[in-house]
N, C-alpha and C positions, 0 to 999 in steps of 0.2 A: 511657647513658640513652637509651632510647627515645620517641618522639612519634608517634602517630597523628594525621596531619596531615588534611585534607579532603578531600585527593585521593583517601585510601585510604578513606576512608568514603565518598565517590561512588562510587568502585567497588563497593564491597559492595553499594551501594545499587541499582548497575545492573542488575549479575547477580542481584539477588533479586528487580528488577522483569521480568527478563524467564525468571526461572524462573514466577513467578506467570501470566505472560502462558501461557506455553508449557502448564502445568498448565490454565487456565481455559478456554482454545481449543481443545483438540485435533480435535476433529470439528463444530467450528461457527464464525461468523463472528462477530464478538464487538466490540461499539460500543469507542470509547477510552474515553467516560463509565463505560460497564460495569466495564471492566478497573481504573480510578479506583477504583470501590466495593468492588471486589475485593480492592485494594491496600489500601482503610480508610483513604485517602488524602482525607479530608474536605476538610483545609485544600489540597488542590491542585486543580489544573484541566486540562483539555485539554494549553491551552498547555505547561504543566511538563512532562506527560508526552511532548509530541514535542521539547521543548528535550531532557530526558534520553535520547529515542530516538536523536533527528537529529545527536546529535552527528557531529564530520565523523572524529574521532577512531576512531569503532565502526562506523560501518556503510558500507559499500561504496558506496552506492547513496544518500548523504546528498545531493546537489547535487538528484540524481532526487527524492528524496523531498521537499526542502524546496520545489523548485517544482511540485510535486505539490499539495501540502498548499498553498499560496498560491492557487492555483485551486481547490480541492476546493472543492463546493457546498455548505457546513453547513445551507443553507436546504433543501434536497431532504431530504439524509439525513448522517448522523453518520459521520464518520472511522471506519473500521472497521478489521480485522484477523484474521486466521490463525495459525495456527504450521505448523510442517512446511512447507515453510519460512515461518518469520516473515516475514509479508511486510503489506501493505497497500492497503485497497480504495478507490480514492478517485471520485466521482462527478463531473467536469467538463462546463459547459454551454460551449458555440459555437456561439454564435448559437439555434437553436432548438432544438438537437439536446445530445442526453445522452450520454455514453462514461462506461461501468464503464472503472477502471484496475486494472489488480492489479499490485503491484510491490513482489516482494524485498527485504528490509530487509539481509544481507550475503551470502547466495549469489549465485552466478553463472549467472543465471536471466534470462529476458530478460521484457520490460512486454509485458504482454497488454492488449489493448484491443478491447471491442465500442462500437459505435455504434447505444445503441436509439434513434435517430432522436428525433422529437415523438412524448412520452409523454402522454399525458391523466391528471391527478390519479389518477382512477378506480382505473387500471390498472398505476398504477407502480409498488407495491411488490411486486402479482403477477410483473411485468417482473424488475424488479430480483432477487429471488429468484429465477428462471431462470438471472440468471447468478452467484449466490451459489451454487447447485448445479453449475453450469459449474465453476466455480473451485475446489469440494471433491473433483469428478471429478478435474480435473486434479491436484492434488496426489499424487492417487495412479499416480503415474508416467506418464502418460496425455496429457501434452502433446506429442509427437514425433505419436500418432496422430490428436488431434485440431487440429493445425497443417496435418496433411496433409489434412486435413477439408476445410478450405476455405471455413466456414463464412460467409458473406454478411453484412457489418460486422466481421469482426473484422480486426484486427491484430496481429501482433510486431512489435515491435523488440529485434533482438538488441543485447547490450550489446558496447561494444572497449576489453576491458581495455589494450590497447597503445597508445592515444591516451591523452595529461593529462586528468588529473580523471576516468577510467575511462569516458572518453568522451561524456561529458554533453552539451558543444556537438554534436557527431553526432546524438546520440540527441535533442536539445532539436530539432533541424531536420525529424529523422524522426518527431516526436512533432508537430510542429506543420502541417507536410504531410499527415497524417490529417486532420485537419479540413480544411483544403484540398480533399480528394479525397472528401470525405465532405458540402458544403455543394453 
């Protein structure tokens, strides 16, 4: 006798939320709200959708992501997202100054970070779409060239997978050191 236990329907559940994801995104940047509506996932919210993402179980880059997501500005703009690779856009305030984040949900890709400085209401989602195009360019294989760029505000951090936790205290130090060097 066999039993299909809840384990096994979370899983199915996963993979066909992030088939959904990958099919709704492919060439555009896509709110989490959106991808909710997409799913026809009425009775859910934000929240469920990054409890189901963030698990520490699937994705590489969970400890990254979950203290991501605990700063991300929802008051600016809405948790966002890609595919190729699945990753996520999250908008961080310090002090007066705004950083786009972009960061991979299980590749081995390293956090990208610009710093638009003080934005004016006005101007910001003109801003912010600037680097919503930054971020479609680079997926098309195009980050080696425009690292070497050198661009004024931005950041890498490369990720070490050979440290615990796939390097997260490193990266949390070298994430936090931007704004340091950026105030």
């Amino acid at each position: 006798m066999s039993f299909i236990d809840e384990s096994i329907l979370n899983k199915i559940d996963d993979k066909w939320i992030e088939i959904e994801i990958d099919k709704s995104s492919s060439n555009r940047i896509t709110s989490v709200d959106k991808i909710i509506e997409i799913l026809n996932c009425t009775d859910k919210d934000q929240k469920w959708l990054l409890n189901k993402l963030f698990a520490s179980d699937k994705t590489r880059h969970y400890q990254h992501l979950s203290y991501l997501s605990l700063r991300h500005e929802i008051n600016y703009f809405q948790l966002s997202f890609v595919s190729k690779p699945f990753s996520f856009i999250f908008l961080i305030k310090e002090l007066d100054s705004l950083f786009v984040v972009w960061e991979t949900y299980s590749t081995k890709e390293a956090t990208y970070i610009w710093n638009m400085g003080v934005i004016d209401e006005e101007v910001f989602q003109n801003e912010l779409t600037k680097y919503f195009e930054i971020i479609l360019y680079l997926r098309n294989n195009n980050k080696l060239k425009y690292k070497k760029h050198n661009s004024p505000g931005f950041y890498c951090i490369e990720h070490n997978y050979q440290l615990p936790e796939n390097g997260f205290e490193k990266w949390k130090t070298e994430f936090q050191s931007i704004f340091s060097k950026s105030i």
